[in-house]
MARZA-630712 format. One record per residue (C-alpha): residue in one letter; x, z, y. Coordinates in nm, 3 decimals. Example, Ala and Ser with C-alpha at 12.3 -4.5 7.8 and 13.67 -1.06 7.14 Angstrom:
<atoms>
  loro       xx       zz       yy
     A    1.230    0.780   -0.450
     S    1.367    0.714   -0.106
</atoms>
This chain:
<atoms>
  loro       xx       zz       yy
     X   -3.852    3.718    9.813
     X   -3.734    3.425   10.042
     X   -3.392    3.610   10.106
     X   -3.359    3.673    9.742
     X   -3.405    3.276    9.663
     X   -3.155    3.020    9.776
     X   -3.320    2.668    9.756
     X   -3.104    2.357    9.644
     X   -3.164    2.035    9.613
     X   -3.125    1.820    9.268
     X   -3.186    1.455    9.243
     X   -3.251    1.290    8.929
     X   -3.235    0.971    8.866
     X   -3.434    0.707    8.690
     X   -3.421    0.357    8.582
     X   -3.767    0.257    8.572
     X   -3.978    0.113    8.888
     X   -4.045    0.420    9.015
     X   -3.705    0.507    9.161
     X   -3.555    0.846    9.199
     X   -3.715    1.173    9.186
     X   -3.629    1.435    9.392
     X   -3.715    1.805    9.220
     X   -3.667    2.124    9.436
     X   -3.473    2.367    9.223
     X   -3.404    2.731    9.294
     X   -3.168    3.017    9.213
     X   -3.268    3.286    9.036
     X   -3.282    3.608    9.209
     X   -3.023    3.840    9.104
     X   -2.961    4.192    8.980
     X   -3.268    4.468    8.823
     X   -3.476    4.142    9.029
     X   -3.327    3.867    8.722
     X   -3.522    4.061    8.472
     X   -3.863    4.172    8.647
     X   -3.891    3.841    8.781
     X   -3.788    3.668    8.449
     X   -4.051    3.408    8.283
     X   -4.019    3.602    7.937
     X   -4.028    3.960    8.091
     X   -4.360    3.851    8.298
     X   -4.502    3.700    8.005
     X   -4.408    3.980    7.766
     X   -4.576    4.207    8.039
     X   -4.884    4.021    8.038
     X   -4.852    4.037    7.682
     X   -4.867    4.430    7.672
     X   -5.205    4.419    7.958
     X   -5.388    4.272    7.655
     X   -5.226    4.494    7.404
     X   -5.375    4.736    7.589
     X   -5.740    4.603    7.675
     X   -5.851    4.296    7.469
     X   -5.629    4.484    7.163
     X   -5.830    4.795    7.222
     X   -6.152    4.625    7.204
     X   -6.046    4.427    6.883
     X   -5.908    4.740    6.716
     X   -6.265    4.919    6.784
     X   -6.444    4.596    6.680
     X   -6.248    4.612    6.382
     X   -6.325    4.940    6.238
     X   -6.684    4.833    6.250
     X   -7.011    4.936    6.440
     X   -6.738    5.063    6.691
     X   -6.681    5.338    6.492
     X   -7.046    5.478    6.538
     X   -7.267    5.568    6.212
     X   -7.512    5.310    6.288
     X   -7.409    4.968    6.409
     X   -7.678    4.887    6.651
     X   -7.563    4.991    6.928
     X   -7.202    4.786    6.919
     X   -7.384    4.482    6.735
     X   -7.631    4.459    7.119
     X   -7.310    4.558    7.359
     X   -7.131    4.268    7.182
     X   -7.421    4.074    7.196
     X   -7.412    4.160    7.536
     X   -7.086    4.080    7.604
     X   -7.031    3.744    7.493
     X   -7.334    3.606    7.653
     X   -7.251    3.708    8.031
     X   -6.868    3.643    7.914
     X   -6.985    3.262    7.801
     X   -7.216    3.226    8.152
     X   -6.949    3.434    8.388
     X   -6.690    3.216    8.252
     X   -6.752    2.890    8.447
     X   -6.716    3.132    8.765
     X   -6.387    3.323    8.683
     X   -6.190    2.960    8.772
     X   -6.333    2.961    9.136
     X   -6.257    3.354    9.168
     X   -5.890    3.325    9.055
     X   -5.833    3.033    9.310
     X   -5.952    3.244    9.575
     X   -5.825    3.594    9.533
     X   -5.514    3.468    9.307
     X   -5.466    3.582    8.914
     X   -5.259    3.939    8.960
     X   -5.592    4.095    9.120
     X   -5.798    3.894    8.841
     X   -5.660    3.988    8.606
     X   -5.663    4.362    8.754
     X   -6.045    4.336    8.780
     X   -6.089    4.245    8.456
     X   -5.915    4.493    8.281
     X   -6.218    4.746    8.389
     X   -6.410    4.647    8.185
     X   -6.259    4.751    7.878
     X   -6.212    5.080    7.978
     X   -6.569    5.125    8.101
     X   -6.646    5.001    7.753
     X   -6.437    5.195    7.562
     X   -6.594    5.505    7.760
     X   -6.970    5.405    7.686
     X   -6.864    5.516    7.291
     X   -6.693    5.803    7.405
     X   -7.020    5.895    7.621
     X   -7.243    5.810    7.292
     X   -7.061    6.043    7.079
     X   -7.092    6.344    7.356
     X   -7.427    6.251    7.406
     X   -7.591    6.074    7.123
     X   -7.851    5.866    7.332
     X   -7.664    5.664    7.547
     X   -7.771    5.363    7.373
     X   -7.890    5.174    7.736
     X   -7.498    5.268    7.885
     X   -7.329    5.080    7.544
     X   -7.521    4.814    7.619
     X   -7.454    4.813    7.960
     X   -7.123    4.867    7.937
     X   -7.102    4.555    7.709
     X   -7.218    4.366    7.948
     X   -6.989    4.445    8.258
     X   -6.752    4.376    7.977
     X   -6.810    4.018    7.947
     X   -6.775    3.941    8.347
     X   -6.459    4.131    8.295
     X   -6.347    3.928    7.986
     X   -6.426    3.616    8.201
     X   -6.178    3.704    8.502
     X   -5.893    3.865    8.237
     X   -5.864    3.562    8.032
     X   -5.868    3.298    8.306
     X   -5.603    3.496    8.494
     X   -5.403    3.540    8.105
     X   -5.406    3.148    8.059
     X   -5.335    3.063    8.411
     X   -4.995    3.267    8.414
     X   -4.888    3.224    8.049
     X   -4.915    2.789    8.101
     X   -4.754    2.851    8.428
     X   -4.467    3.052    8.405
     X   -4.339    2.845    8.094
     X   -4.153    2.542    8.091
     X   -4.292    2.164    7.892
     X   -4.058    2.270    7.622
     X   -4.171    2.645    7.596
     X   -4.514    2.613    7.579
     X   -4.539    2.735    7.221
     X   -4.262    2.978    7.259
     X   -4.476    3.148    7.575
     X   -4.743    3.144    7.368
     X   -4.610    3.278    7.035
     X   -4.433    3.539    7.286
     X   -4.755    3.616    7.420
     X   -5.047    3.663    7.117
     X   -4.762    3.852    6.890
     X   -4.755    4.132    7.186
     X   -5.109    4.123    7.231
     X   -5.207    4.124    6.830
     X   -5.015    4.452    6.802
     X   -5.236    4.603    6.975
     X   -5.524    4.599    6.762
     X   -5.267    4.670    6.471
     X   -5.153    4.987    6.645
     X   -5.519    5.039    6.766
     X   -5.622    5.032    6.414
     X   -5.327    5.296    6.317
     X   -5.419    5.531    6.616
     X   -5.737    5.533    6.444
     X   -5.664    5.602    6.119
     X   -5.435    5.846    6.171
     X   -5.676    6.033    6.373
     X   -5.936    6.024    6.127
     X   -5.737    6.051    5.811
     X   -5.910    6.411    5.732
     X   -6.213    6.311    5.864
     X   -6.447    6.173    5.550
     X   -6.788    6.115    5.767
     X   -6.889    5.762    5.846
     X   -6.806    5.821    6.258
     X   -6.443    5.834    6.420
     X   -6.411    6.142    6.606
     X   -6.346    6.181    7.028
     X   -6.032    6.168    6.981
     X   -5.997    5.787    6.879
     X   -6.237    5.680    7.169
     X   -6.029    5.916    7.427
     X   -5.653    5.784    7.283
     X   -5.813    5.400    7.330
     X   -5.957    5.500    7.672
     X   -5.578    5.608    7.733
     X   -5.422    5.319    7.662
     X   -5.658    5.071    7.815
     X   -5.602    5.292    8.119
     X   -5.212    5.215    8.109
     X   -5.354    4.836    8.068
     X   -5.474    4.844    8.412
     X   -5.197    5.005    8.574
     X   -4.949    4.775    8.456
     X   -5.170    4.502    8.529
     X   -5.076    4.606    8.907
     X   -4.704    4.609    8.847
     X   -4.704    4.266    8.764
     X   -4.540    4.009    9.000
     X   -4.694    3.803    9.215
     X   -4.673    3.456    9.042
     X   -4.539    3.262    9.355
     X   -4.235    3.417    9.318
     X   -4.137    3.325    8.954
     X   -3.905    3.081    8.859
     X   -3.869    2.935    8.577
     X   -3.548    2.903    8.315
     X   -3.464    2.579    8.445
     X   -3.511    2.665    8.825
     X   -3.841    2.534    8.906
     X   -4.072    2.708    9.111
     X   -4.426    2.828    8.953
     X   -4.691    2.603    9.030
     X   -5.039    2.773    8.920
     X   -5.268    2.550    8.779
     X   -5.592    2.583    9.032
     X   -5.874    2.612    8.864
     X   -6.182    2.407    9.030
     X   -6.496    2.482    9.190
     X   -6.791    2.580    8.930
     X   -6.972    2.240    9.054
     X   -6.684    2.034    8.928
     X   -6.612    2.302    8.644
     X   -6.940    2.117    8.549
     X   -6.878    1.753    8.642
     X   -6.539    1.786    8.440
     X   -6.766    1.901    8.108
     X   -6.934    1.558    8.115
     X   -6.594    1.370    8.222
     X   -6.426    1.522    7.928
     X   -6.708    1.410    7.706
     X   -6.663    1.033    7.833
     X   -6.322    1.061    7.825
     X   -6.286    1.202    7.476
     X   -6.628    1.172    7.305
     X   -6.412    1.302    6.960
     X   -6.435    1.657    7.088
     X   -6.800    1.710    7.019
     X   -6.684    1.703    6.626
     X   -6.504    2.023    6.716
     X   -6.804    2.158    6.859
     X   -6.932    2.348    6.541
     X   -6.556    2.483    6.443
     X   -6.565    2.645    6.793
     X   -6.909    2.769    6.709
     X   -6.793    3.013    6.440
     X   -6.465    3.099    6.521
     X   -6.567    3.453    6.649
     X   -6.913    3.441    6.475
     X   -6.805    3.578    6.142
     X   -6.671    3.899    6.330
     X   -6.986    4.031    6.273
     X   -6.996    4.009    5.879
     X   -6.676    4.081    5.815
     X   -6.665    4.412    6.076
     X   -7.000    4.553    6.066
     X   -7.160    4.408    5.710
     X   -6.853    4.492    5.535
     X   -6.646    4.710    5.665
     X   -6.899    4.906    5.839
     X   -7.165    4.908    5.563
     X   -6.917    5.022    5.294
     X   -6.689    5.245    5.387
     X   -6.679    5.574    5.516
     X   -6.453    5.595    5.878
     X   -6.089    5.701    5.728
     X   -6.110    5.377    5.539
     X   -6.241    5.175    5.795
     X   -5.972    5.285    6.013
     X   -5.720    5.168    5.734
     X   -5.897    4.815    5.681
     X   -5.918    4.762    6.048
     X   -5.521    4.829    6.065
     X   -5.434    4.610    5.754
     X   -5.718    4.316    5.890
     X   -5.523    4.311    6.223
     X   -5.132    4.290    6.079
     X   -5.243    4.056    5.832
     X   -5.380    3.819    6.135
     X   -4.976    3.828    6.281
     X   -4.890    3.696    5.863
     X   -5.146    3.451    5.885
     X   -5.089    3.297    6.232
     X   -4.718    3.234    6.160
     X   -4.793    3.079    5.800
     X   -4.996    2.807    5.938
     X   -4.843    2.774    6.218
     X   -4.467    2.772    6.190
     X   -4.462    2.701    5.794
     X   -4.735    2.425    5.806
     X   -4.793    2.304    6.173
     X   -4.480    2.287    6.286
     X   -4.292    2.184    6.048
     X   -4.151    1.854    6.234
     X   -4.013    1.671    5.958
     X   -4.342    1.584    5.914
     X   -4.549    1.336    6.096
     X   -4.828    1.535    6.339
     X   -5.128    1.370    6.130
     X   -5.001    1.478    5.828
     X   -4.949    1.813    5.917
     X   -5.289    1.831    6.037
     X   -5.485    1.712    5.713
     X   -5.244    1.952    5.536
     X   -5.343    2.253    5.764
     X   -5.725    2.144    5.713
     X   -5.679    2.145    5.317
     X   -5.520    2.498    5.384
     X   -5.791    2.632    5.561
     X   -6.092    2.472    5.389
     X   -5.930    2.640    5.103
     X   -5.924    2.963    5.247
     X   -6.266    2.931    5.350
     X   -6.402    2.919    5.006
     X   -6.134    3.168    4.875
     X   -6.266    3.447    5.097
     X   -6.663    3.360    5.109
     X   -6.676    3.303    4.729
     X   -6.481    3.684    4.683
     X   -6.694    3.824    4.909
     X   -7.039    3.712    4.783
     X   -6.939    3.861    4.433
     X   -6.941    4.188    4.669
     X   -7.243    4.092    4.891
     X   -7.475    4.027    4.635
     X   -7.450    4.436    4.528
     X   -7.532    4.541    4.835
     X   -7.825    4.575    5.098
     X   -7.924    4.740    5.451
     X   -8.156    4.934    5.226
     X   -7.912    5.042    4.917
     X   -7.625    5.161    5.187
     X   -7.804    5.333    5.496
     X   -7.597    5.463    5.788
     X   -7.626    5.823    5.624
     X   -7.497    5.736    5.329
     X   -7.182    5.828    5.080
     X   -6.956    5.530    5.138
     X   -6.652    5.448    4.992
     X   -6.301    5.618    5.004
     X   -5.986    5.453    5.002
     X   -5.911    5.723    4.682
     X   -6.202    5.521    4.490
     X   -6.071    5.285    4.202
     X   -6.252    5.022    4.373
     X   -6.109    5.038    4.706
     X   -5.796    4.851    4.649
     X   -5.976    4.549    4.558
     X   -6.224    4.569    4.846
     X   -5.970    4.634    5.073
     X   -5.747    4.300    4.932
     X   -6.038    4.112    5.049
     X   -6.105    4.257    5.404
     X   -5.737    4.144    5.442
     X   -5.774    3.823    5.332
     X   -6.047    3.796    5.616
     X   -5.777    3.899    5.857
     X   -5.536    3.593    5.752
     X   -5.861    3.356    5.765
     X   -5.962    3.452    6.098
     X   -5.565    3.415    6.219
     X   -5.537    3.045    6.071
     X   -5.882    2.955    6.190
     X   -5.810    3.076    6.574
     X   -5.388    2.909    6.524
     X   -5.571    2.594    6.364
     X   -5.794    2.505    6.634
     X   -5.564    2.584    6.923
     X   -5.289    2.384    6.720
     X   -5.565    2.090    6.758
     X   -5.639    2.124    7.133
     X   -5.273    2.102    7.183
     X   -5.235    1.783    6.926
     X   -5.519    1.602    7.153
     X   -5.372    1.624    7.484
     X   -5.075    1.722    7.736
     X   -5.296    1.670    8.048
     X   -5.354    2.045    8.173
     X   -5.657    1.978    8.355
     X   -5.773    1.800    8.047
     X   -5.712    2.105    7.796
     X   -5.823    2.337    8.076
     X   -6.181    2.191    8.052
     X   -6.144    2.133    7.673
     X   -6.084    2.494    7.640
     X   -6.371    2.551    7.805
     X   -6.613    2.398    7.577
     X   -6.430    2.605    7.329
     X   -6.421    2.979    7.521
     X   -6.816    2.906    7.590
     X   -6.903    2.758    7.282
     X   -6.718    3.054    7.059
     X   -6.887    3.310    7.256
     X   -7.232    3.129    7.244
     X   -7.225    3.152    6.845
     X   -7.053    3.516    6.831
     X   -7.335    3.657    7.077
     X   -7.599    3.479    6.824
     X   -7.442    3.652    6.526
     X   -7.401    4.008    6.660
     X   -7.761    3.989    6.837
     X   -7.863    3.907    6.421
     X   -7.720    4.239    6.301
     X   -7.856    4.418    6.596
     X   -8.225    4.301    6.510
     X   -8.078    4.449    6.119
     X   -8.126    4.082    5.982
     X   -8.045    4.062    5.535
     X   -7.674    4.115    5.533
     X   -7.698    3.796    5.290
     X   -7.873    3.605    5.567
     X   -7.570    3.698    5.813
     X   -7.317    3.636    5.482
     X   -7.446    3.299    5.401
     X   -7.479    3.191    5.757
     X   -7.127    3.249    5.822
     X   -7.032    3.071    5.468
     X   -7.251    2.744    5.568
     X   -7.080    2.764    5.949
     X   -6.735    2.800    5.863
     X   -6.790    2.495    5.621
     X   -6.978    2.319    5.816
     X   -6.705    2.336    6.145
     X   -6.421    2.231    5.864
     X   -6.601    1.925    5.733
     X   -6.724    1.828    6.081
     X   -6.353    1.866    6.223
     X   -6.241    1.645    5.950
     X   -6.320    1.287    6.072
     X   -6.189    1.385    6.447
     X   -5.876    1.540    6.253
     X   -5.803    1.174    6.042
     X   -5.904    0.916    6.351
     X   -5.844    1.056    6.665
     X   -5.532    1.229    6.619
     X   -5.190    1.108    6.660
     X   -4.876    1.094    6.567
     X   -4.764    1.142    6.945
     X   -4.949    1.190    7.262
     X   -4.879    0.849    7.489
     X   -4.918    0.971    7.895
     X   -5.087    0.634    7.979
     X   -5.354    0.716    7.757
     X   -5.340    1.092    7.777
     X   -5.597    1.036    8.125
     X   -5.844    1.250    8.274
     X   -6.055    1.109    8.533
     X   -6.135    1.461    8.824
     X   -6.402    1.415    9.104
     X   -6.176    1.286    9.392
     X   -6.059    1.027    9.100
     X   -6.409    0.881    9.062
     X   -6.496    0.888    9.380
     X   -6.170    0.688    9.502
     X   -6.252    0.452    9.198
</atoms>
């Protein structure tokens, strides 16, 4: 790539004490090398890896008890997967420093496809319950390495004034997938009235997560992006698991606010498991679950950009004041969905709607309002997930800051989802799981509120946006 790159100089000056800067710029390769080395095509490539894996895995999620009759199985490979995912996770930093995020992110896609196999396995052979399970949790040290590779090349290849664009850019690809996961199924099992998706779902998804790991190969080698303004991609390096763990207790020095986040990160995958398996699982028969799961995921794309672009980022309003109005939103929408649903719950038991029996149709006259609901899940979960990120942004600029704040939030969410999931796989009261999720998703709003009024500002100030590493201390 060095004879495609022609290096120049660019000095900038400044009026403070500091002097001039001097900042390396570079010109952009040219020819069919302009586009595949581009910021946006890179990012919209990543974009398409996780349409293809992570999107997979949602749209299967989302159909509910991975579109098996009973929901065991999925509810303990879940389980499964987000505890080794929330313990792997301090590791996948130190194994993208040393083998570099193209091959991380590689390695990680596996895992989806070995996952997405373990169903297809189950349905040949019924009895492959230990494999799911299994398969789940390979899954997890897989999710690990993906995601850390994903974050390290999506903050990297974007520019200070692009970071929401990049990342806009990057979760609309990626949502589709589960959308046109959720359509693949459907239309696969529109004749089929039973309550399991046939082999052909579980082989089309095994497809396409396939195509997930090959073009996870043809991605460029980060080094040699540059970005729109002609700056050379610096990865962030993520550090060592030893000071993966110091930085946890700096951050909580630092920023002792973030702990009122703690329980909003707790459920923010933990009512999956309601809303896919004690719903939509327990109710309707596959055709229709394939539909919900379809409508749950596009109305997540409808939800993400009404909080976030008509509410959040609406800059003729002041940050803090965007942020109490996106916390009335939500805490509305929490109440809006739970109280709906419990009118539902409260019909319905593990022991009135076994895995054998008749469930519901999308021809029944009471489908249309059930379904109304399941999609009004989808836009909670998308404002939830948009709200909190919008939050982690609002409290800092400092990368190595949010990289360890996202951290408590990755290992946190994933402590709480594997909790839930391993609740339906021991076949808890669906009202237990229900009113659990109703008292969490409360409880992280109301807890969130005091951080939301007093620690958040109008703008982020860079003297006091610190974050004191290791080496720091030990200079200090």
């Amino acid at each position: 790539m060095t004879d495609l790159i022609t290096e120049k100089k660019l000095e900038r000056g400044s009026n403070d004490n500091s002097g001039s800067q001097r900042e390396e710029i570079f010109e952009r390769p040219k020819g069919w090398r302009a586009i595949y080395y581009h910021p946006y095509f890179q990012v919209s490539m990543l974009g398409f890896v996780c349409f293809m894996c992570p999107g997979m895995f949602n749209a299967l999620g989302g159909i509910g008890g991975g579109g098996q009759v009973t929901t065991t199985a999925q509810a303990n490979a879940v389980t499964a997967t987000y505890s080794t995912f929330a313990f792997f996770g301090f590791f996948s930093g130190t194994i993208n420093n040393v083998i570099g995020p193209r091959l991380t992110l590689f390695l990680g896609t596996w895992g989806y496809s070995l996952y997405i196999a373990s169903f297809l396995a189950d349905n040949i052979h019924p009895g492959a319950y230990n494999f799911v399970v299994t398969a789940g949790a390979i899954l997890g040290l897989c999710a690990g390495l993906l995601w850390t590779a994903q974050g390290s090349m999506m903050m990297a290849y974007a520019t200070e004034s692009q970071k929401g664009l990049f990342i806009g850019i990057f979760w609309a690809i990626f949502n589709m997938g589960a959308v046109v996961g959720g359509a693949v199924a459907f239309g696969n099992n529109f004749h089929n009235e039973s309550n399991a998706v046939e082999n052909g779902t579980y082989i089309a998804f095994l497809i396409l997560t396939l195509i997930g790991v090959a073009l996870a190969l043809m991605m460029a080698d980060p080094a040699k992006i540059i970005r729109t303004d002609g700056t050379k991609v610096t990865l962030p390096r993520h550090p060592s698991w030893k000071t993966e763990f110091y930085n946890l207790y700096a951050a909580l020095i630092n920023d002792p606010w973030i702990v009122f986040l703690f329980p909003m990160f707790f459920v923010s995958n933990y009512f999956y498991t309601w809303q896919q398996n004690d719903y939509n699982a327990a109710l309707f028969n596959i055709r229709t679950r394939s539909l919900n799961a379809f409508l749950y995921w596009l109305a997540q794309i409808f939800g993400s950009v009404f909080i976030g672009y008509c509410i959040l980022d609406q800059t003729r309003f002041r940050r803090r004041i965007r942020a109490l109005f996106g916390w009335i939103v939500t805490f509305a929408m929490v109440f809006i969905v739970h109280i709906w649903a419990y009118f539902y719950q409260r019909t319905y038991t593990r022991a009135s709607v076994p895995p054998q029996a008749s469930k519901m149709d999308m021809s029944d006259p009471a489908f249309p309002a059930h379904v109304w609901l399941y999609i009004f899940c989808g836009l909670l979960d998308a404002m939830w997930q948009t709200f909190v990120y919008w939050i982690l942004g609002a409290m800092s600029n400092n990368l190595a800051k949010l990289g360890v704040i996202i951290g408590f939030y990755k290992g946190i969410q994933s402590a709480g989802a594997a909790g839930a999931w391993r609740a339906d796989g021991v076949l808890l009261p669906y009202m237990n799981i229900f009113i659990s999720t109703w008292v969490l998703c409360a409880a992280g709003m109301i807890f969130a509120a005091p951080m939301i009024y007093y620690r958040l500002k109008d703008h982020t100030d860079a003297e006091n946006d610190t974050f004191e590493t290791p080496v720091q201390a030990a200079k200090a």
